[in-house]
C-alpha positions as CSV (number, residue, x, y, z in Angstrom):
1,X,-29.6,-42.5,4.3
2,X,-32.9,-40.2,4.7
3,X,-31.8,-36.9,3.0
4,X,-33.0,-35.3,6.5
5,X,-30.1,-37.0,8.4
6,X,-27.6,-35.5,6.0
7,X,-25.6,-32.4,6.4
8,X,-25.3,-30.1,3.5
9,X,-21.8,-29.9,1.8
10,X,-19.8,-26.5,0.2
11,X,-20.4,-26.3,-3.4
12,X,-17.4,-24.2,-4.7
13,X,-18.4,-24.8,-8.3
14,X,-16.7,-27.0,-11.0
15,X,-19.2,-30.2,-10.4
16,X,-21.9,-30.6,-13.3
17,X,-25.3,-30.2,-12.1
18,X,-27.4,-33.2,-11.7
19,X,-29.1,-35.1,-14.7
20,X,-32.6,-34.9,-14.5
21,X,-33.5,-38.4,-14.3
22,X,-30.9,-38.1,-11.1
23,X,-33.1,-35.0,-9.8
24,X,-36.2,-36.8,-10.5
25,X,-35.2,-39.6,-8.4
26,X,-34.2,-37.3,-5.8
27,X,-37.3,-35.6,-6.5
28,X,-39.2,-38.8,-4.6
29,X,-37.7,-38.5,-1.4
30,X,-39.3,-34.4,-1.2
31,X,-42.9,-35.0,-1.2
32,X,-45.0,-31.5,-2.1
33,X,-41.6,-29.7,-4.4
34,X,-42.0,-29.4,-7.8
35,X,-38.7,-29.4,-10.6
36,X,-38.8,-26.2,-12.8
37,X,-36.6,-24.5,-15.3
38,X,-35.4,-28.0,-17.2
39,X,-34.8,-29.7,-14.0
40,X,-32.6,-27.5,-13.0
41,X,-34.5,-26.1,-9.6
42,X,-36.9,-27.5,-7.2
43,X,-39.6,-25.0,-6.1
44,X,-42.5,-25.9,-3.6
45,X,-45.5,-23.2,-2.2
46,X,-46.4,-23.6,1.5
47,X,-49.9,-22.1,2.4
48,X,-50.3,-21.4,6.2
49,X,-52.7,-19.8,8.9
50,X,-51.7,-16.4,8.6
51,X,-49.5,-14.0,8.3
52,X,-47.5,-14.1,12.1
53,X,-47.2,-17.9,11.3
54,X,-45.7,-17.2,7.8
55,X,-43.0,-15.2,9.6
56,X,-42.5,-17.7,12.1
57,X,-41.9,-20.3,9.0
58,X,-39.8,-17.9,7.1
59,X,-37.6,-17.5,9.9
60,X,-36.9,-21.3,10.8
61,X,-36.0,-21.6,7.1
62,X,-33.8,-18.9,7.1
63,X,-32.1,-20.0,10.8
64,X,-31.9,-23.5,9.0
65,X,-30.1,-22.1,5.4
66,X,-27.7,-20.1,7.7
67,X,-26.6,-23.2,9.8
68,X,-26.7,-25.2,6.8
69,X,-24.7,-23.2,4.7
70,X,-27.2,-23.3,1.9
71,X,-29.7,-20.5,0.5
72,X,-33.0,-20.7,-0.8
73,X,-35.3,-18.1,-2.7
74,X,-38.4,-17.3,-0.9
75,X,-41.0,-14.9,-1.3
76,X,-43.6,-14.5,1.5
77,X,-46.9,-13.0,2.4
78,X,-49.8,-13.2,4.4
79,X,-50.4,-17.1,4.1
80,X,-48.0,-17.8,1.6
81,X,-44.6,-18.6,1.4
82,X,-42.5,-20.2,-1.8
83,X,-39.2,-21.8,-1.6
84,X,-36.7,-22.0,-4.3
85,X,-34.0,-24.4,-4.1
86,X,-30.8,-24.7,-6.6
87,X,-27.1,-24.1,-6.5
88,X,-26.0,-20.9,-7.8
89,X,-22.5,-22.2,-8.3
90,X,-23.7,-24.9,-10.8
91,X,-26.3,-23.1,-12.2
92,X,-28.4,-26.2,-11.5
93,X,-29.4,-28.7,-9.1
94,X,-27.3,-30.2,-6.2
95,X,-27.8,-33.4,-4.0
96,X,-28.2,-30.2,-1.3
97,X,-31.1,-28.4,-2.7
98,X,-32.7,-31.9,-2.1
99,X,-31.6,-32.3,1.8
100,X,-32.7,-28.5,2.2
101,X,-35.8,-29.8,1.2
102,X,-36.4,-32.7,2.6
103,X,-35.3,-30.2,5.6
104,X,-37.9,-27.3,4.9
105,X,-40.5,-30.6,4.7
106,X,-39.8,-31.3,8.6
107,X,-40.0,-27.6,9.3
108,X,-43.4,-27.1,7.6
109,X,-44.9,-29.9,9.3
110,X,-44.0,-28.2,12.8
111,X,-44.9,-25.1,11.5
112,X,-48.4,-26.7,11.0
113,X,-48.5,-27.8,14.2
């Protein structure tokens, strides 16, 4: 199933983070993010117009993380914005940073639009 049709799912903790031939794999299916820290987060920079359409970009992330129950990094300025994706309660990677990327992917291309 395309990781954009997917619904994110509560991470309470106690599941091992994925391996990183497993995150690599994953990896595929998020065209532009990048695996930092030993595999164990997923990081990708957007560069837009301006600044008002940075904001508009921040905020569909954040409306997204809120419905989807999971929270990226970002850091944001005028043309710039960078997402960080991993689970806190793992200390590592999830199959749900992946979907929230996949995600953030869709949103970019609108943003672009």
């Amino acid at each position: 199933m395309n990781l954009t049709q997917q619904t994110c799912v509560p991470c309470r903790g106690g599941v091992a983070p994925l391996e990183p031939s497993s995150a690599r794999e994953l990896l595929t299916s998020t065209p532009g993010w990048e695996l930092i820290d030993d595999s164990g987060k997923i990081r990708r920079n957007f560069k837009l117009n301006d600044f008002a359409t940075t904001l508009a970009f921040v905020n569909m992330v954040g409306a997204l993380a809120e419905a989807e129950g999971h929270h990226p990094d970002i850091t944001f300025g005028w043309g710039y914005c960078n997402v960080l994706f991993y689970t806190h309660k793992i200390k590592g990677l999830h199959q749900n940073d992946f979907i929230m990327a996949a995600k953030v992917n869709e949103l970019a291309t609108d943003a672009a639009e």
